[in-house]
N, C-alpha and C positions, 0 to 999 in steps of 0.2 A: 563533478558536483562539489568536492570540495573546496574550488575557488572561492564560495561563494562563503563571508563572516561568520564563524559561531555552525558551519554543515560537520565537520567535524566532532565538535562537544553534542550535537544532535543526534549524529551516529551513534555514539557510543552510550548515550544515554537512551536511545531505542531498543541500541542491542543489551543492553542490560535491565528494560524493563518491560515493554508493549509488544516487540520482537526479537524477544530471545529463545526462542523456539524454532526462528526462523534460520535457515542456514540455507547454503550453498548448494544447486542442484546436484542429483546423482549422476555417475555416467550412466548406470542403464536406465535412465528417469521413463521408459516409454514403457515399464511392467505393467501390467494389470491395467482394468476395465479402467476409463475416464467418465467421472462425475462431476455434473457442472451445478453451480449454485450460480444465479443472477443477481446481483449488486443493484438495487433500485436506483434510479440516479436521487432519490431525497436521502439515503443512504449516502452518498459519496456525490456531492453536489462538483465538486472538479475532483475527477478519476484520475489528474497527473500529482496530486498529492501524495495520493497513493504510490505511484510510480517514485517518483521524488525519497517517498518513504525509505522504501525497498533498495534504494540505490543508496541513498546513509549510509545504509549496515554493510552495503559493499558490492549488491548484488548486481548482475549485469541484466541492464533495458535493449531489448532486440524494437527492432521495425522500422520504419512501415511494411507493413507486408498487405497482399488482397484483404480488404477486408478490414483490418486490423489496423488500428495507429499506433500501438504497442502491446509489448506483451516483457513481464519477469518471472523465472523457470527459477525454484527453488524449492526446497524441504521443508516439513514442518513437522516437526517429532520423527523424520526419517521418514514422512511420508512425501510422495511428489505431487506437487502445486505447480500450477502455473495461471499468475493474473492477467488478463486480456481483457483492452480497451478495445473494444470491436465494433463493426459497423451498429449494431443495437445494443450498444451498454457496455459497462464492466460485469466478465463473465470472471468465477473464480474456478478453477479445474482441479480437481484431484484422483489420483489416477493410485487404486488400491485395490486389493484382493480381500479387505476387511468386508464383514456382514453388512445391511443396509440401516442398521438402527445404527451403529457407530461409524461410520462412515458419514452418515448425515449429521452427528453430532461433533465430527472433525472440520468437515467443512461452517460450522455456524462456529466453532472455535474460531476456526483462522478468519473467519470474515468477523468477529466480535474484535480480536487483536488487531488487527487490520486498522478496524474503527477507531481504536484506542489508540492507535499511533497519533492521529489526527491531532491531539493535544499538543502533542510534542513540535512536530510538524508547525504549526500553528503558531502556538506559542514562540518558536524560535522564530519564523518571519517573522514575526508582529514584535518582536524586541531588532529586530535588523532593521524595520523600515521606523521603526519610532512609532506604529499604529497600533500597540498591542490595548485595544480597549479590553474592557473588561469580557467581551463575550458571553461565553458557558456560563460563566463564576456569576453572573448575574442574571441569569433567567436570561438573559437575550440571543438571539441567533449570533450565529459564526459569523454574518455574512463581513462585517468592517473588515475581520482577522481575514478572512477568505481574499478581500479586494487585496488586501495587504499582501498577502502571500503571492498573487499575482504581480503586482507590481516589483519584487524579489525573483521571482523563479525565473530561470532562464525559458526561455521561449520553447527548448524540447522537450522539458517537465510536462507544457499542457495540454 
């Protein structure tokens, strides 16, 4: 992903503000019970941004697998995560021994951060293609930035 102008300066300004919590999977990542939260697609209108995201900061995108168009296996405060484009949706997984009231306020973390990456993401296509209109910053949808982003991303982002 780094080929691509300015995915570099995008990295590291992720990992220092929207995903810096996020880090590198454990080797025993398969501990404790697995809890899933679903990503509505009006949440996450293209699910490979997301993917795109995560791979910035350095992390590694497995797939295709049954079912599944992708999936990235990482941490989040030491806890293990894994994001899956799957046959109905972006599913996000977290897999812990924590009580169910924090537990479900871990997973609405990482899918709030998740969200907020989207800016960055965003923004940085939309100065690479010359398309960056105004968006968010003006009450209007993503959608321009969005086309933008597409016409940038390499074909296994989406």
């Amino acid at each position: 992903m780094d080929s691509l102008p300015g995915a570099a300066e995008a990295g590291e300004r992720l990992k220092q503000t929207s995903l810096r919590d996020f880090g590198p999977p454990q080797e025993d990542e398969r501990r404790g019970p697995a809890y899933r939260l679903a990503i509505l697609p009006q949440e996450a209108p293209l699910p490979g941004l997301y993917k795109y995201a995560l791979t910035l900061i350095g992390l590694a995108a497995y797939g295709p697998g049954e079912k599944v168009a992708w999936w990235v296996s990482f941490t989040y405060k030491g806890e293990s995560c894994e994001l899956a484009h799957q046959k109905f949706g972006l599913r996000l997984y977290l897999r812990t021994e924590a009580p169910e009231e924090e537990r479900g306020k871990t997973l609405a973390q990482v899918a709030k951060q998740l969200r907020s990456s989207m800016r960055t993401v965003e923004a940085d296509s939309g100065r690479r293609t010359g398309d960056a209109r105004q968006g968010r910053r003006d009450g209007g949808q993503s959608a321009p930035v969005a086309s933008a982003c597409l016409r940038v991303l390499p074909r296994t982002c989406r």
